[in-house]
Backbone as a chain_set.jsonl record, in Angstrom:
{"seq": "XXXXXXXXXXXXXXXXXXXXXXXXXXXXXXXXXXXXXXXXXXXXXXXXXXXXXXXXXXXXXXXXXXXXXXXXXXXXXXXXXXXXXXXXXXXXXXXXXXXXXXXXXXXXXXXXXXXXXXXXXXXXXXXXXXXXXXXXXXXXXXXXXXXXXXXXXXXXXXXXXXXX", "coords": {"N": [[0.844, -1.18, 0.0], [0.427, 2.145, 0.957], [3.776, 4.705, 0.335], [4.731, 3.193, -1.834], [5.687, 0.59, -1.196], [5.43, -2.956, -1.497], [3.357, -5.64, -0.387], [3.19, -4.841, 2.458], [2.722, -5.885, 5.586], [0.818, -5.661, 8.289], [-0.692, -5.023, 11.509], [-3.31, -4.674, 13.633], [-5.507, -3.607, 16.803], [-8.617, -5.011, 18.179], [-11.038, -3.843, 20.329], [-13.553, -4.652, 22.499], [-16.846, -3.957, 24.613], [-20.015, -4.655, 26.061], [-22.552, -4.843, 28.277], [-24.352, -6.917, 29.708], [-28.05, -7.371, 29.533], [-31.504, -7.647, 30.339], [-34.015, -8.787, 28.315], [-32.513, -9.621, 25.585], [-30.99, -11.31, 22.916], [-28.514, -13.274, 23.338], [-25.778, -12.931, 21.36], [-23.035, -13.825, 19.926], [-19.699, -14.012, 18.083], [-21.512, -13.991, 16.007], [-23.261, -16.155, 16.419], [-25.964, -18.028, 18.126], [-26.56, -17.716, 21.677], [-27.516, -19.944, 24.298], [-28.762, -18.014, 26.8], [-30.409, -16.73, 29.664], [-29.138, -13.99, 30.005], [-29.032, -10.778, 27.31], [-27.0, -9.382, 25.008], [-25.837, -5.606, 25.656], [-26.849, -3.291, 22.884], [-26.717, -1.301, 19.927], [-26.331, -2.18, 17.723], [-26.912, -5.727, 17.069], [-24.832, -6.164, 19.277], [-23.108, -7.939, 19.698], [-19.93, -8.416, 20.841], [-17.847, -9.561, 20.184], [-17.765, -10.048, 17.239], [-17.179, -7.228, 16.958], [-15.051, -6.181, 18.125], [-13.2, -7.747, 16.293], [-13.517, -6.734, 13.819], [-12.729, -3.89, 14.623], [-9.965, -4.543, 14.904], [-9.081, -5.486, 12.189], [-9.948, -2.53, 10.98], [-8.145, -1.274, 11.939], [-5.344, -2.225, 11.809], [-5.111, -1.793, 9.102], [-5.278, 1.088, 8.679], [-7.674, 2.119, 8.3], [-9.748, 3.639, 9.758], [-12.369, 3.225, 12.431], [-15.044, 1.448, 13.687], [-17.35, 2.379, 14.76], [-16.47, 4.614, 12.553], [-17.383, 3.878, 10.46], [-19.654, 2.348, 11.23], [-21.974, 4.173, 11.974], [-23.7, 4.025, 15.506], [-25.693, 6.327, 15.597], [-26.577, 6.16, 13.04], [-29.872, 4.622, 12.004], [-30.105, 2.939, 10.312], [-28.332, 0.434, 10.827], [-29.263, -0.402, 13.569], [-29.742, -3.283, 15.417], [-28.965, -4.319, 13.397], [-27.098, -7.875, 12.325], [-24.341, -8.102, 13.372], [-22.529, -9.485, 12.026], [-22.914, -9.2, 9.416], [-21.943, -6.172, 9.519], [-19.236, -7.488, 9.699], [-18.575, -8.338, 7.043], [-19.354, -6.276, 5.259], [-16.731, -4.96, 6.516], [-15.05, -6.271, 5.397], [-15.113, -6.215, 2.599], [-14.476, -3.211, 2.361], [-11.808, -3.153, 3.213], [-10.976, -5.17, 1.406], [-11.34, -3.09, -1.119], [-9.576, -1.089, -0.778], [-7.074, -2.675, -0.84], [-6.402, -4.53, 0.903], [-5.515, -7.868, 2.387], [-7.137, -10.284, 4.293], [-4.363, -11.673, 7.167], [-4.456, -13.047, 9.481], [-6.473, -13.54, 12.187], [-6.887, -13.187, 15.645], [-8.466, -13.806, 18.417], [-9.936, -13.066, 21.498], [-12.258, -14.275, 23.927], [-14.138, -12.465, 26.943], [-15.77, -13.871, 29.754], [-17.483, -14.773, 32.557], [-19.657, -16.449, 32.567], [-21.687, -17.371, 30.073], [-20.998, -20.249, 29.607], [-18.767, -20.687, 26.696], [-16.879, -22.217, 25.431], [-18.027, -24.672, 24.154], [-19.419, -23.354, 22.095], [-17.436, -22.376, 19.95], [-16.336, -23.626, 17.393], [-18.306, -22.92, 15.8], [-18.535, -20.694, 16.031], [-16.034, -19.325, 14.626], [-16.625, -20.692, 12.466], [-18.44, -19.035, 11.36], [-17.379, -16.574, 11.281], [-14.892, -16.754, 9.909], [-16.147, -17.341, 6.899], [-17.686, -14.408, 6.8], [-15.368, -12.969, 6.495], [-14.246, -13.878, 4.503], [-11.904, -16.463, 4.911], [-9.971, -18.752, 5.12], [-11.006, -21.313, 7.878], [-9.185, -21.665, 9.69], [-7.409, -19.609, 9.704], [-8.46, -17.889, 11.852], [-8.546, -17.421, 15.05], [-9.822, -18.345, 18.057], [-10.544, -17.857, 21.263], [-11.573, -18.117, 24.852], [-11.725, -16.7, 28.012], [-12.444, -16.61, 31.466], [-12.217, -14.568, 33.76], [-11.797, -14.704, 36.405], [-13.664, -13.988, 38.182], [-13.762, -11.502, 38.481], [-13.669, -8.176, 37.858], [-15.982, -6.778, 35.895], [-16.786, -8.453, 34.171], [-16.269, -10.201, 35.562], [-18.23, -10.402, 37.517], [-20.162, -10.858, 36.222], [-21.607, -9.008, 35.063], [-20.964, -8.562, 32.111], [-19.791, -8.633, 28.642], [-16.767, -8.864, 27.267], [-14.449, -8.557, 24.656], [-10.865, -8.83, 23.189], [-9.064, -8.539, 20.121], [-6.422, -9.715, 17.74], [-5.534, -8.575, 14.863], [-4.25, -9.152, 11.836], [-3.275, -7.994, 8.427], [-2.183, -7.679, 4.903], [-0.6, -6.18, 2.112]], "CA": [[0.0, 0.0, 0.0], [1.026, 3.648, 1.016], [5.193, 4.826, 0.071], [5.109, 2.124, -2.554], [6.14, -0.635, -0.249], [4.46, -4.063, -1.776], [3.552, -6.734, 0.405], [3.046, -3.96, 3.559], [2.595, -6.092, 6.433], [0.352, -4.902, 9.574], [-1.056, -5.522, 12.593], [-4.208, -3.564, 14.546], [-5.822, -4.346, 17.826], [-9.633, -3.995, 19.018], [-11.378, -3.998, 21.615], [-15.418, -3.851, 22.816], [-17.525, -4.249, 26.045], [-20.962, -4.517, 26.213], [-22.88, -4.632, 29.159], [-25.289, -7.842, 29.659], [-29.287, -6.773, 30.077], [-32.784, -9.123, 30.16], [-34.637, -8.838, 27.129], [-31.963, -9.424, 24.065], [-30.32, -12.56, 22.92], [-27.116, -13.333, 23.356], [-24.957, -13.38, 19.92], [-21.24, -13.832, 19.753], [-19.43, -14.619, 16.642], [-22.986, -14.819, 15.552], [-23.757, -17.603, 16.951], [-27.205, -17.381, 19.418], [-25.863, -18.319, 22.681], [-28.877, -20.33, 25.4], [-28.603, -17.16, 28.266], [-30.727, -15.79, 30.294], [-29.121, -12.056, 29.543], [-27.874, -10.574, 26.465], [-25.927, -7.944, 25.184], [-26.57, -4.52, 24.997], [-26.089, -2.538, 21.743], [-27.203, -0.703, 18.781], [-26.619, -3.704, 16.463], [-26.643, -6.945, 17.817], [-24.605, -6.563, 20.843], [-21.336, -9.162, 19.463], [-18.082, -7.953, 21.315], [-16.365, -10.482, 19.353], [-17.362, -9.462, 15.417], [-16.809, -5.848, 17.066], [-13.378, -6.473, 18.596], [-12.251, -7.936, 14.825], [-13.738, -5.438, 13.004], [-11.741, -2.595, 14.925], [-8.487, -4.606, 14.727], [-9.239, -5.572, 10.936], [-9.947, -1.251, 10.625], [-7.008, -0.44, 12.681], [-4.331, -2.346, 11.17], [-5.302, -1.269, 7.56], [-5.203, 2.355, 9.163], [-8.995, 2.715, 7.875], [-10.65, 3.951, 10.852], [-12.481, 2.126, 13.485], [-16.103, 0.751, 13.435], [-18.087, 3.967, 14.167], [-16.801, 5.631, 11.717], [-17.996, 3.148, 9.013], [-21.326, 1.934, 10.735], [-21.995, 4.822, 13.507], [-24.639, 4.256, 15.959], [-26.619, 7.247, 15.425], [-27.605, 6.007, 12.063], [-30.888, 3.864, 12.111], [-29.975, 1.318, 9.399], [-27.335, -0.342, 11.991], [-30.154, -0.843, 14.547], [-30.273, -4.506, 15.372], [-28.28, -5.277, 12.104], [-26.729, -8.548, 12.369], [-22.428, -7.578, 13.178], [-21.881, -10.463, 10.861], [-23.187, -8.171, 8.242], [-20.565, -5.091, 9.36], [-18.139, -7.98, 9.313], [-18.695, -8.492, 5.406], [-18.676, -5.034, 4.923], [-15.817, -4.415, 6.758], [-14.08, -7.138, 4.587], [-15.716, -5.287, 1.338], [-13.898, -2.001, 2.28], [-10.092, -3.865, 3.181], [-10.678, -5.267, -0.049], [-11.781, -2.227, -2.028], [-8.59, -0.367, -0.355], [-5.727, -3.334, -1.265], [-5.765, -5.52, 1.843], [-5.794, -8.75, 2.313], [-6.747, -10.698, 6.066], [-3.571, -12.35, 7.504], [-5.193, -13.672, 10.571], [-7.711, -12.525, 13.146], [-7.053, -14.172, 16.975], [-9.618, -13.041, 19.481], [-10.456, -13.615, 23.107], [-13.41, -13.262, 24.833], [-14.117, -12.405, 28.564], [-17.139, -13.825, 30.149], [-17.592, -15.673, 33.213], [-20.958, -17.038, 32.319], [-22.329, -18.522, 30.023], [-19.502, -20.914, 29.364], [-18.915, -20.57, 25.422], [-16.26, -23.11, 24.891], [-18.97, -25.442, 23.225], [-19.641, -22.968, 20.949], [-16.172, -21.603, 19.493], [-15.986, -23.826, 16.648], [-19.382, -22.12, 15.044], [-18.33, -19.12, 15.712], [-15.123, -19.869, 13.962], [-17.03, -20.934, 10.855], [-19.548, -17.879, 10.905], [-16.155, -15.499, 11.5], [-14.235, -17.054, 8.517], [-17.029, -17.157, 5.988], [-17.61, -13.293, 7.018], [-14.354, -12.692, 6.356], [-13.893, -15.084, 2.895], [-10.522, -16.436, 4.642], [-10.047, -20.043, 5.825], [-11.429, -21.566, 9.152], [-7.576, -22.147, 10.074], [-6.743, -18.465, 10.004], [-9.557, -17.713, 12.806], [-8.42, -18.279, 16.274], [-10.926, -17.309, 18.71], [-9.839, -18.692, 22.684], [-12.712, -18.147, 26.361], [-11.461, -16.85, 29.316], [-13.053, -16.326, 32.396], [-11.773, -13.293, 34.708], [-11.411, -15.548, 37.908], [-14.903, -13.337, 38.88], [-12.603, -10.384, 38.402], [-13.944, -7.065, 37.22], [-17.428, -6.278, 35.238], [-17.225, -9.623, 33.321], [-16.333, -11.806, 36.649], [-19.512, -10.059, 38.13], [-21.35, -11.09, 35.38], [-22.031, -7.607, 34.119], [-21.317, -7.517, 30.828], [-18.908, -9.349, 28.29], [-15.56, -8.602, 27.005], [-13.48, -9.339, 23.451], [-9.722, -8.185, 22.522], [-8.356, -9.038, 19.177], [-5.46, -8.785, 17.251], [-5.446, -9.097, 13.265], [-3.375, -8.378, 10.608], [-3.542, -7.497, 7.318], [-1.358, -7.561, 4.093], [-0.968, -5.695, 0.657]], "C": [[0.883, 1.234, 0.0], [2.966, 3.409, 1.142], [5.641, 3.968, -0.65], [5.677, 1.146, -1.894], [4.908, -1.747, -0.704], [4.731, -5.384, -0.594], [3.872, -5.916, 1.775], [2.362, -5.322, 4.532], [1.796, -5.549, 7.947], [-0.451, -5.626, 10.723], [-2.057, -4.017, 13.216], [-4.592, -4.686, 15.694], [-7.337, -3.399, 18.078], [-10.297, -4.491, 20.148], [-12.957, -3.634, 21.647], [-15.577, -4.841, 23.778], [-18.825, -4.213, 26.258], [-21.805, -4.999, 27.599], [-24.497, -5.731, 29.265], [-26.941, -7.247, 30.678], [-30.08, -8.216, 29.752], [-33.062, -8.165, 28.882], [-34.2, -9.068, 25.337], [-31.145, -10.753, 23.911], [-28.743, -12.246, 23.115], [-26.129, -13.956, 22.031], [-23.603, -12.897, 20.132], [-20.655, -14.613, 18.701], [-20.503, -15.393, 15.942], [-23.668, -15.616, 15.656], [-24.856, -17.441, 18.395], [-26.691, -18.61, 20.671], [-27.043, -18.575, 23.453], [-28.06, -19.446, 25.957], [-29.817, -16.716, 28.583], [-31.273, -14.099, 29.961], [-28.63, -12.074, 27.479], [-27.511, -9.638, 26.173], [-26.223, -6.605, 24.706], [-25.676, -3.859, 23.998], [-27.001, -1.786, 20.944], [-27.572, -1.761, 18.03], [-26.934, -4.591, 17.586], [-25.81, -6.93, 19.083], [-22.954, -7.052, 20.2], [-20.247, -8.495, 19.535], [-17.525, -8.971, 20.399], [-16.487, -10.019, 18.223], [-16.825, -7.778, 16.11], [-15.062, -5.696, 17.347], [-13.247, -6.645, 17.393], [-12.83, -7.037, 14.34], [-12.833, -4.207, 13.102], [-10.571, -2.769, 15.0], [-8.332, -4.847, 13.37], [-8.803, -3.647, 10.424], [-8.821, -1.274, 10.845], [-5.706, -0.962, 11.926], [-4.471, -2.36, 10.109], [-5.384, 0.522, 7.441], [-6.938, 2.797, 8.084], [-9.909, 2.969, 8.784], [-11.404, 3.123, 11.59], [-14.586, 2.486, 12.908], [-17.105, 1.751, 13.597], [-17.877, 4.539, 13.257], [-17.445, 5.118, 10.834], [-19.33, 2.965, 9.638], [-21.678, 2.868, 12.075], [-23.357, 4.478, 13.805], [-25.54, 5.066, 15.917], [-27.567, 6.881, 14.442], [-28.631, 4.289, 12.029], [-31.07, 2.837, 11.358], [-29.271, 0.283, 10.006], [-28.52, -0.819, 13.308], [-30.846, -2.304, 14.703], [-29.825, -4.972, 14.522], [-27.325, -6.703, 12.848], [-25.156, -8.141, 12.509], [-21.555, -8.359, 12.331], [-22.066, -9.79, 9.415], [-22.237, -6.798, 8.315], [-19.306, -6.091, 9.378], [-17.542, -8.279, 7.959], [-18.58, -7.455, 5.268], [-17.453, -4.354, 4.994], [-14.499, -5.316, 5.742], [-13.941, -6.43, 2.893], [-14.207, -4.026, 1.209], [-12.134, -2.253, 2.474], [-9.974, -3.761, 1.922], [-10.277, -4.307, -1.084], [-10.691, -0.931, -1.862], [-6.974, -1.527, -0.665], [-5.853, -4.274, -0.061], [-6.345, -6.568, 1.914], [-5.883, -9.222, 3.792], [-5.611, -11.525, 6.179], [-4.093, -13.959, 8.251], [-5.761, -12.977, 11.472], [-7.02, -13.434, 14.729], [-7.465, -13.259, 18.084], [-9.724, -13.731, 20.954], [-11.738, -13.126, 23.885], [-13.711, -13.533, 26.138], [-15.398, -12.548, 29.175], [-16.707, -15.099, 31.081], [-18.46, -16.553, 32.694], [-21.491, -16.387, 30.892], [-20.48, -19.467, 29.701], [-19.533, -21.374, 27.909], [-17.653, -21.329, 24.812], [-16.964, -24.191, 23.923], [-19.226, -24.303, 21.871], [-18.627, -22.066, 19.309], [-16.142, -22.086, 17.818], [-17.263, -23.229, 15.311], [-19.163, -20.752, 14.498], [-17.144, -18.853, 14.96], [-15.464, -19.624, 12.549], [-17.439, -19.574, 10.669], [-18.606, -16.554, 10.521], [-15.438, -15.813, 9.867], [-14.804, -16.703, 7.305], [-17.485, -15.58, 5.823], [-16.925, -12.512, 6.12], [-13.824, -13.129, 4.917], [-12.366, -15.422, 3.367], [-10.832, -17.93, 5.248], [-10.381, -20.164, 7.349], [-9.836, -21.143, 10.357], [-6.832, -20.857, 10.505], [-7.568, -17.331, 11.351], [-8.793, -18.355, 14.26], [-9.076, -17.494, 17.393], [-11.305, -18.705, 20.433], [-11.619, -17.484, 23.46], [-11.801, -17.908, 27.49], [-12.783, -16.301, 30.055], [-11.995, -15.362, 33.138], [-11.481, -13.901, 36.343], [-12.857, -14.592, 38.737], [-13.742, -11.87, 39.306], [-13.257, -9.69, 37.845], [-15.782, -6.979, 37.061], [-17.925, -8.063, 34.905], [-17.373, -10.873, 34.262], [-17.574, -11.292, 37.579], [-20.58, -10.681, 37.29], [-22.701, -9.675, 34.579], [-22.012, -7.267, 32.713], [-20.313, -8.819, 30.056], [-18.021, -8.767, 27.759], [-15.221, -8.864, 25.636], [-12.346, -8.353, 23.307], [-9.59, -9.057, 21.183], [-7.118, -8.6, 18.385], [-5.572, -9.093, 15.528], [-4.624, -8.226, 12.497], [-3.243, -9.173, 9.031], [-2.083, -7.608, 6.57], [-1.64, -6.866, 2.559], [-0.496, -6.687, -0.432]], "O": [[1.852, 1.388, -0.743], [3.507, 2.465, 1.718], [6.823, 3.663, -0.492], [6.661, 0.894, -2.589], [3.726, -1.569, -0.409], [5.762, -5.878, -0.137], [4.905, -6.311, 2.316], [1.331, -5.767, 4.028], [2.561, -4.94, 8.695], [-0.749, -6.819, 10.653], [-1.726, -2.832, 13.251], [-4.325, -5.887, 15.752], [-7.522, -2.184, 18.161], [-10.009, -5.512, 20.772], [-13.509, -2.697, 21.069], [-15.025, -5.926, 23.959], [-18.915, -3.272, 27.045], [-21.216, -6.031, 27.921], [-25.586, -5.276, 28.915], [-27.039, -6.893, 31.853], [-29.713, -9.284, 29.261], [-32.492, -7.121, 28.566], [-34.871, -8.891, 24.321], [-30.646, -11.211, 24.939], [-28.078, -11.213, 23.033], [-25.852, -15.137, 21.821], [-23.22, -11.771, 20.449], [-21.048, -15.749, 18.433], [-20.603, -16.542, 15.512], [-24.694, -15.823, 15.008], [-24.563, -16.862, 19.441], [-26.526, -19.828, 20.6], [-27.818, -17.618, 23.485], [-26.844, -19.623, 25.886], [-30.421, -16.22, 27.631], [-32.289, -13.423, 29.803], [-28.162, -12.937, 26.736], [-27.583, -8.736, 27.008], [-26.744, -6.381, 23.614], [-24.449, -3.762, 23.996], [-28.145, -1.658, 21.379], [-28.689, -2.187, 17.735], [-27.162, -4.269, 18.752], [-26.132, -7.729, 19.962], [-21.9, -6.434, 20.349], [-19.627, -8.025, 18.581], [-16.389, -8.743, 19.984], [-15.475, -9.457, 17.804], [-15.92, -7.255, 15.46], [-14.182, -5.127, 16.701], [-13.099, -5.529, 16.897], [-12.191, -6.06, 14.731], [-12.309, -3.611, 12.162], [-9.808, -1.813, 15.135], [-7.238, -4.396, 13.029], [-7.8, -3.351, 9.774], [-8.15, -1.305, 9.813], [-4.996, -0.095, 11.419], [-3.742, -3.261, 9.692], [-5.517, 1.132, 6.38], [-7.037, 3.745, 7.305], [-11.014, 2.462, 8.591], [-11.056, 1.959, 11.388], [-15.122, 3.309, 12.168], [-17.769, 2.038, 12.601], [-18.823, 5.159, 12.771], [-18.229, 5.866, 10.249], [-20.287, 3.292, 8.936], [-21.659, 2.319, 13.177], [-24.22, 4.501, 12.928], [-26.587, 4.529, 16.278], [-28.788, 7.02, 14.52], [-28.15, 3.156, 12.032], [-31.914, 1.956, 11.526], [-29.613, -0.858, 9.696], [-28.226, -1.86, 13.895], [-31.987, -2.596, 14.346], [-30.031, -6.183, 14.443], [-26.865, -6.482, 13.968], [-24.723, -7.782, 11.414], [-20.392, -8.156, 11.981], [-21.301, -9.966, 8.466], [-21.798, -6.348, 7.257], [-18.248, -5.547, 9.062], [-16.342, -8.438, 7.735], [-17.39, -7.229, 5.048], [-17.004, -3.538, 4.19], [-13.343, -4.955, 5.518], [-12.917, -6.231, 2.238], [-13.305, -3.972, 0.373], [-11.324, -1.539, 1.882], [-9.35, -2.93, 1.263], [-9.284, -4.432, -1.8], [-10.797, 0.069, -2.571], [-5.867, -0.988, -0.665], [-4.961, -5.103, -0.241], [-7.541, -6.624, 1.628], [-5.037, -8.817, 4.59], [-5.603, -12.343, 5.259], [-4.131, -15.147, 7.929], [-5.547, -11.768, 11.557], [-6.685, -14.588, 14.46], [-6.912, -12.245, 18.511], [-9.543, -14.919, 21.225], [-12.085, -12.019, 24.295], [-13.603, -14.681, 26.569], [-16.162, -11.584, 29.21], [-15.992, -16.05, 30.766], [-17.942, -17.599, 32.302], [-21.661, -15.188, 30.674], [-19.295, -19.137, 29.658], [-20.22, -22.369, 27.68], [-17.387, -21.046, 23.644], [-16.353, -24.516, 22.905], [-19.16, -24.705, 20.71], [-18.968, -21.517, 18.261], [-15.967, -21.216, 16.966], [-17.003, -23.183, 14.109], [-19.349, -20.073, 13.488], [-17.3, -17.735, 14.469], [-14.989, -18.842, 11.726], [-16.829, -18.904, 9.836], [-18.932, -15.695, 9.701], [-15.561, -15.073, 8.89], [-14.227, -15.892, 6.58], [-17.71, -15.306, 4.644], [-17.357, -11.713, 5.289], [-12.906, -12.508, 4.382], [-11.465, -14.964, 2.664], [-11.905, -18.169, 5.803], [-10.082, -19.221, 8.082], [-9.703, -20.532, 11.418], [-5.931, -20.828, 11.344], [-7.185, -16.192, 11.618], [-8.55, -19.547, 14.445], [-8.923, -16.293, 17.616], [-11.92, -19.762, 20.572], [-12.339, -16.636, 22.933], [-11.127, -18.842, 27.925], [-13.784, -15.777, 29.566], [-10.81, -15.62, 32.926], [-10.916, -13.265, 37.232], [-12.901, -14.646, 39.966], [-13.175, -11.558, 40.353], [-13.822, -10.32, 36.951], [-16.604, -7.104, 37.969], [-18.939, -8.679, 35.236], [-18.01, -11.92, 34.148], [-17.802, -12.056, 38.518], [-21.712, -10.951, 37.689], [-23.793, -9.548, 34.024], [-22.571, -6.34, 32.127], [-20.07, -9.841, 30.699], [-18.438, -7.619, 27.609], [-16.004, -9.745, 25.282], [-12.621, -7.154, 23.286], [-9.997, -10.218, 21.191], [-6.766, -7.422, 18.313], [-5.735, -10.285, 15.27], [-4.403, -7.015, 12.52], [-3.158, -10.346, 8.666], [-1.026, -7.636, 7.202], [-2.704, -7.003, 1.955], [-0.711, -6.447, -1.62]]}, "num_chains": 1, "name": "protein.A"}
């Protein structure tokens, strides 16, 4: 990409927190999780497509996930984040980059989402148009540590990087 340098190499990192309420399902790497609570948001709620999305933006230096799908506007309301994950793949594309790899973590005491990793896996990849293989997407628990070991809310970091 940018200073004529082919085959630019990068790395971003993101991050999101949403805050677990009654009345909304619980979706993480798209995948409808049995809870109780689920997550509050504009869209869907999914700290995990949100986390890759803003490390996807960030290490392609194309801005972060508001700016492309901001909350204010009313077409994002309840959209599926698997749908800003295709988009956000759209706009890499439509700028030169290619995904490296994505590897994510997410922070939730409860529900316990190890059963469901390898779904979310698929749903993440296919998103993305990159192999299952280049998806790595790990569960911790907080030891009942913080917001997430209260059971307040859930967590995702990721890191991904990108190539020209």
């Amino acid at each position: 990409m940018g200073n004529g340098i082919t085959n630019d190499f990068r790395v971003g990192i993101g991050f999101d927190a949403h805050g677990l309420v009654q009345g909304r399902a619980l979706i993480i790497g798209g995948v409808p999780i049995p809870h109780e609570l689920g997550l509050e948001g504009h869209s869907d709620g999914d700290v995990l497509t949100h986390s890759i999305i803003d490390a996807l933006l960030g290490a392609s230096n194309l801005g972060d996930k508001g700016l492309h799908f901001p909350s204010e506007d009313p077409i994002y309301k309840g959209i599926s984040s698997l749908i800003l994950l295709e988009k956000t793949f759209d706009i890499l594309d439509q700028n030169g980059w290619r995904i490296s790899n994505v590897d994510a973590t997410i922070l939730a005491q409860k529900p316990r989402l190890a059963p469901f990793i390898s779904d979310m896996v698929s749903h993440i990849s296919k998103a993305l148009s990159i192999a299952a293989t280049r998806v790595s997407i790990k569960v911790t628990s907080t030891d009942y540590l913080g917001f997430t070991g209260r059971e307040e809310g859930i967590a995702s970091c990721c890191v991904a990087s990108v190539i020209s």
